[in-house]
N, C-alpha and C positions, 0 to 999 in steps of 0.2 A: 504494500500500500504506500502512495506517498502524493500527498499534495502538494509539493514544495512548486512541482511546475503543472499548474493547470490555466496557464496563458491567460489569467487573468478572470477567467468564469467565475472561481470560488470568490474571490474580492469582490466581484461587480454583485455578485448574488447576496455579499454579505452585507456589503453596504446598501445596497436593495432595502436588505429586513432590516438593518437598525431602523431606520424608519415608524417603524412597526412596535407593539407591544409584544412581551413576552407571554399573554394570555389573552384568548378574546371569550366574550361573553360571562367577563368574570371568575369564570373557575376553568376552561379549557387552555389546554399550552398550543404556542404557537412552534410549532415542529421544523417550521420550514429550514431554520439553523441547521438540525442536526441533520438533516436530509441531504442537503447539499454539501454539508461538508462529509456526507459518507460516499456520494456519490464521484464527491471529488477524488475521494482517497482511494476508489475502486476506479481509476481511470476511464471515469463517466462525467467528467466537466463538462462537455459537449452538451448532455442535457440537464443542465443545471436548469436553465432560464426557463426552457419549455415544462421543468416539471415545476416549476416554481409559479409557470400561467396558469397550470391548472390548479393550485394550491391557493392563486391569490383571493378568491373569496375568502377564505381563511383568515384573512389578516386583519389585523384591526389597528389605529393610530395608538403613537405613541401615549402613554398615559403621561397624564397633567404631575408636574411634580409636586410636592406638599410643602417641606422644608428642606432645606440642604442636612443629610448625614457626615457627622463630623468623628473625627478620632474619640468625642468625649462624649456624645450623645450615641452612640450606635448600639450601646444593648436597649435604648429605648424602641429603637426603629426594628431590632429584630423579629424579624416573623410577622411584620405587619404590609400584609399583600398591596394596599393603598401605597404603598413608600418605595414602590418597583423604581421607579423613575429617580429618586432620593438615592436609592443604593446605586443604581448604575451607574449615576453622577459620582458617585464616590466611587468605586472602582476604577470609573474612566479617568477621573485625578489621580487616582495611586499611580495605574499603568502607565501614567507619562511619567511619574516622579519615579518609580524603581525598579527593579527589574521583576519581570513577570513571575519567575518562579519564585522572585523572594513575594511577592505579592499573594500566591498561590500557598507560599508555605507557612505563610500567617494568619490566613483565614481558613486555610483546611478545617483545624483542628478545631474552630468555631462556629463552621459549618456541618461538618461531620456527624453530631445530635442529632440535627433536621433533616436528615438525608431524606424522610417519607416526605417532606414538603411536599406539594406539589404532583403530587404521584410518583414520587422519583423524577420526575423530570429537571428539574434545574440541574441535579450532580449529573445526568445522561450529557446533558448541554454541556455542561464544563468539560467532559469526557472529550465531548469531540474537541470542541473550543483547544484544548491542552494538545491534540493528537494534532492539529493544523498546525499549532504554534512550534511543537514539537521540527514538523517537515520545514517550517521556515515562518520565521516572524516578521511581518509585516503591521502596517495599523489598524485596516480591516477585521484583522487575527486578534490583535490586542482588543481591539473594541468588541469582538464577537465576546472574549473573556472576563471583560465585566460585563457585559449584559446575560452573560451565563453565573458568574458571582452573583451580581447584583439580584437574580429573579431567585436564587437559593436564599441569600439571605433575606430576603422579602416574604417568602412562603417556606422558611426556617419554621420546622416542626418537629422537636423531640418528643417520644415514647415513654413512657416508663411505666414501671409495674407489671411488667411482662413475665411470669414465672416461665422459668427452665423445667423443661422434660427431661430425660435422658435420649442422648441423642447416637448415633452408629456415627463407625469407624469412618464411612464415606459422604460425599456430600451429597450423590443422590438417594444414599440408602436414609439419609437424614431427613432430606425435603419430602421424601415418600412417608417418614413418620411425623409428617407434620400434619397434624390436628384442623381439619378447617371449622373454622368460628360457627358457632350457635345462628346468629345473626346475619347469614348471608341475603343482604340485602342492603339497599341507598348505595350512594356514591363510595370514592375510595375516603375520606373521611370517615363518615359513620361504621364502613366495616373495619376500619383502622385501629377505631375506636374499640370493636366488639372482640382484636387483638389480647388476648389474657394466656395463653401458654405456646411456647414455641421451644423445639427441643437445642441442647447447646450441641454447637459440634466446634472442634476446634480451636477450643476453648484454652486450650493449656498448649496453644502454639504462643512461643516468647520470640523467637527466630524470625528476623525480616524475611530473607528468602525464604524460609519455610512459609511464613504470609503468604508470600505471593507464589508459592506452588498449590496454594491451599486454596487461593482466590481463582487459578487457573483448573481448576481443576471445580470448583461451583461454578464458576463463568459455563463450560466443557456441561457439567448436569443439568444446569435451569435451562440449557439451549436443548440438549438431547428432547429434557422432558417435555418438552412444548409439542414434540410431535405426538404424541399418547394423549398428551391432560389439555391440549390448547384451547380445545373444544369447551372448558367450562367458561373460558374468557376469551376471545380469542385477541381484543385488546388488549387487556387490560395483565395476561399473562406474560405477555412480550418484555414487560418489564422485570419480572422474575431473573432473566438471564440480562437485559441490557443494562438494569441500573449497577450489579458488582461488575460486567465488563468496563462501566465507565470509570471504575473505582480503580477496576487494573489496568487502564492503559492511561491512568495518572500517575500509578505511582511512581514510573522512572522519574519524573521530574518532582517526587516530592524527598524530605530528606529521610532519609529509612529509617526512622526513630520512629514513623508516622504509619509504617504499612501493617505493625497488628494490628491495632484500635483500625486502619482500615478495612483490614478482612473482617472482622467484629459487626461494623457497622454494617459493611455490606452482606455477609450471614445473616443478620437480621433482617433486613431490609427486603432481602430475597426470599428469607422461608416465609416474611408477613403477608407479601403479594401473596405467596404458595395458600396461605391459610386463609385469604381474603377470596382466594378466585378458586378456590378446588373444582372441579369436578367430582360429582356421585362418583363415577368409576373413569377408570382409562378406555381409550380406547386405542386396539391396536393400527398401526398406520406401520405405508410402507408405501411410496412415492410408487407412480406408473412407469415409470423409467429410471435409470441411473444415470444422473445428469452430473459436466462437468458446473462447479463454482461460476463460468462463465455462463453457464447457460440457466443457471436459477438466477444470475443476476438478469438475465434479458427475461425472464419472466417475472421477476418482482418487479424492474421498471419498468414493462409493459401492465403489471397493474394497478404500480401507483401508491397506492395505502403508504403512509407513513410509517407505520407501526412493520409495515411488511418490508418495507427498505431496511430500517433498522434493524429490525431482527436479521435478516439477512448480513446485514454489514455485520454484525457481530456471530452471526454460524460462518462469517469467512473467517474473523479471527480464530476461532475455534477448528475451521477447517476438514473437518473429517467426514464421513458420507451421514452419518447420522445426527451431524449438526444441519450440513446442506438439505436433508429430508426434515425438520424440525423449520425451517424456512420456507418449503415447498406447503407445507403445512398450511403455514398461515398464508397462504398463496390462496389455497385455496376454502380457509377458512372467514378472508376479510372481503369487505365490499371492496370494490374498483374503485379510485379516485377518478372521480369526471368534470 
């Protein structure tokens, strides 16, 4: 993967959506970021604009700012959706004052609580945001990056009171024992909310690399599982596997003091989705063909769905035929974008 040279598509696209707010109709996220910059990364810049025409109903103006977020006032502003515009002002000042990862590696760790914000969605942003910046930094890139800080810390939402299970040696034998909620019903809030047992796995990892052998390896199960369980959600499971992929293709740029509490966060965050969206039972799946990575990618952008880009961009990082069949999935489990 690498964006560093996409002649300019990803930039023009990006600067396109600052424009734009990071949510429209109040509680839905504006996707269009992470799309383009996966399509970038899969040597698909070419149809950035055109998938971005058929997205732009989708968009909504920038929000009205409230007050300026300052070094002294910002745990008042945390987690408060209204002050989108207030954070990203404040990010966008950081990002000219210091360097990006030093930027990144100070708000991780006060970020990182809220990871359910949003649906996962603002750390998925950042995910990409980090991976663009990572191929080559430019300002488009830097600004994609506080507009991905700034809408986490805006819809900053910590958890707690979650009791532990006993959880297996493996992370899909884990998510498989994860419990889904009494309360399967309303949005991703309320069933957030109905969150009360999730099993530990992982737990008594202390070792950075082991972290992220640990993260690589849920990334690897929540992508597998979606081809059996996607059916209980078929959105809203996508995120099971996307949001700890976006957690691991941060961590090379954060300082590795940082990657257990990040596999931590992201375990969580993966088996809550698991326990929010279950399916009654699996079911068995097994794609019509055995397709090369290139050719699931011309059928997810032939169908558009957001949620089905994504997922895909992340069964390429994972790579194997039964991440590629877990994208084929949702191919053919989500409506067409038109």
């Amino acid at each position: 993967m690498n964006t560093s040279d996409t002649s300019g598509q990803l930039e023009e696209a990006l600067d396109r959506l600052h424009a734009s707010g990071p949510e429209r109709l109040g509680r839905l996220t504006n996707h269009a970021p992470m799309v383009v910059e996966a399509l970038a990364a899969h040597g698909r810049a070419g149809a950035v604009h055109r998938w971005l025409d058929l997205y732009r109903g989708k968009l909504e103006d920038f929000p009205a700012p409230v007050a300026p977020v300052t070094d002294d006032n910002w745990p008042t502003a945390l987690g408060d959706p209204r002050r989108a515009a207030d954070w990203i002002g404040y990010f966008s000042r950081a990002l000219a004052e210091h360097p990006w990862r030093d930027v990144l590696a100070l708000w991780w760790p006060r970020l990182l609580p809220g990871i359910y914000g949003g649906s996962t969605h603002p750390v998925i942003r950042v995910g990409h945001a980090v991976r663009a910046l990572e191929a080559g930094p430019n300002p488009p890139r830097l600004t994609e990056l506080a507009h991905g800080l700034g809408y986490w810390a805006a819809r900053h939402h910590p958890v707690s009171g979650i009791a532990q299970l006993p959880g297996a040696s493996s992370a899909a034998r884990s998510l498989d024992a994860t419990p889904a909620i009494e309360a399967a019903e309303g949005g991703f809030p309320a069933r957030l909310s109905a969150v009360r047992r999730l099993p530990a796995w992982a737990d008594d990892v202390t070792d950075p690399d082991t972290a992220r052998e640990r993260l690589t390896e849920l990334v690897r199960a929540a992508t597998h599982r979606y081809a059996t369980h996607g059916h209980g959600a078929p959105t809203m499971l996508v995120h099971a596997a996307t949001a700890p992929n976006a957690v691991l293709r941060t961590l090379g740029s954060l300082p590795r003091e940082m990657w257990v509490p990040s596999l931590r966060a992201a375990w969580t965050a993966s088996a809550a989705v698991t326990a929010m969206y279950a399916p009654t039972q699996p079911v068995a799946y097994s794609p019509d063909a055995r397709l090369t990575a290139e050719e699931v990618w011309e059928r997810a952008l032939a169908h558009g769905d957001e949620h089905v880009i994504k997922l895909t961009d992340t069964a390429s990082d994972v790579g194997d035929e039964q991440a590629l069949a877990a994208a084929l999935r949702s191919v053919e489990l989500s409506t067409p974008l038109s």
